[in-house]
C-alpha positions as CSV (number, residue, x, y, z in Angstrom):
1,X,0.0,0.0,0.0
2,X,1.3,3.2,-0.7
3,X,0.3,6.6,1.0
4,X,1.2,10.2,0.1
5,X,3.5,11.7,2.5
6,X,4.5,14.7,1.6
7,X,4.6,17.2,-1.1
8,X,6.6,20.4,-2.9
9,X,6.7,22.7,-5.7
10,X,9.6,23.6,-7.6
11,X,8.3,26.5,-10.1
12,X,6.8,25.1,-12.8
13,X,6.8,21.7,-11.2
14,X,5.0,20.3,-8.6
15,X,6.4,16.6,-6.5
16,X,4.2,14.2,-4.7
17,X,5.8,11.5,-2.9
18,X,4.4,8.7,-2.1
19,X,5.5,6.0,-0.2
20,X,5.2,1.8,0.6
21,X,7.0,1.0,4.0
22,X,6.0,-2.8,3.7
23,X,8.2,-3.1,0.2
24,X,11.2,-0.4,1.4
25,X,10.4,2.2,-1.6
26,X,9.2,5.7,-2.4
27,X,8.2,6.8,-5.4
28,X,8.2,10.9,-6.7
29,X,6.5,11.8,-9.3
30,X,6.6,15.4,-10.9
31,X,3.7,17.5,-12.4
32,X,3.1,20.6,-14.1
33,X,0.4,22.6,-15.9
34,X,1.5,21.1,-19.7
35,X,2.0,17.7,-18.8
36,X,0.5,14.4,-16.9
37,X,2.3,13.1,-13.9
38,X,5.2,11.1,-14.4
39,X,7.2,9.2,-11.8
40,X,10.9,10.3,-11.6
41,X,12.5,8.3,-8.8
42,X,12.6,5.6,-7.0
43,X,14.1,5.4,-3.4
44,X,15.1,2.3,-1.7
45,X,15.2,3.1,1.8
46,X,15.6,1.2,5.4
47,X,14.4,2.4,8.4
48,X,14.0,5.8,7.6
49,X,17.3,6.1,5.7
50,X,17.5,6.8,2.0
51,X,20.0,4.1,0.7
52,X,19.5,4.0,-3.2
53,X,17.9,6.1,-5.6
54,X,17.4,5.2,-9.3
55,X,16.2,8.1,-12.0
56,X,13.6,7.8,-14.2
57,X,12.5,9.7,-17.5
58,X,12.9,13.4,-17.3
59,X,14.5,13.3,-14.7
60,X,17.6,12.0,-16.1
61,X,17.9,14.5,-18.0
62,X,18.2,17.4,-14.9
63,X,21.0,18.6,-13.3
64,X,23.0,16.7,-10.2
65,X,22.3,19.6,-8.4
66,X,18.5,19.1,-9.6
67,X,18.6,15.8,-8.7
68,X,20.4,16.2,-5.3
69,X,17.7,18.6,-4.1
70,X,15.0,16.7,-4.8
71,X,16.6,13.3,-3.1
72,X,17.0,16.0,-0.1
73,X,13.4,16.7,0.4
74,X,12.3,12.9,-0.4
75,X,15.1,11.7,1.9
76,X,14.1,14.3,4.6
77,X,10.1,13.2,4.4
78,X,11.2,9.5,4.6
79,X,12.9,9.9,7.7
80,X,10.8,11.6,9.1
81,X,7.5,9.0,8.4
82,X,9.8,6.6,10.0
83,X,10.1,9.0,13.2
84,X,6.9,9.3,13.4
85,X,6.5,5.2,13.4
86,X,8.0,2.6,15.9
């Protein structure tokens, strides 16, 4: 099952993460006024730590620094779920 847990806007984008505890993954899709959602990364994580991220479709195309940001916020929102959890 997967449940939204947080979201962000990155002029002209807009992220929505959602994640499933039981399988270890979240999933970030971006959106914006001329396009349909699209999921641009995966993130493998383990008790509330971020361990592997892979990048999908536009999203390969952006910056590290791009990239990095957005693994920032998703890693951040992660842990924090996990916090929140025993």
């Amino acid at each position: 099952m997967t449940d939204l847990i947080g979201g962000w806007t990155a002029e002209p984008d807009a992220f929505e993460l959602y994640a499933d505890d039981t399988a270890g993954e979240a999933h970030l899709l971006r959106a914006n006024d001329s396009e349909p959602s699209e999921q641009v990364a995966t993130f493998f994580h383990s008790s509330g730590v971020t361990r592997a991220t892979i990048w999908r479709g536009t999203a390969s195309n952006e910056s590290n620094l791009w990239r990095e940001a957005q693994r920032a916020k998703s890693a951040a929102l992660i842990a924090a779920r996990h916090a929140g959890r025993p």
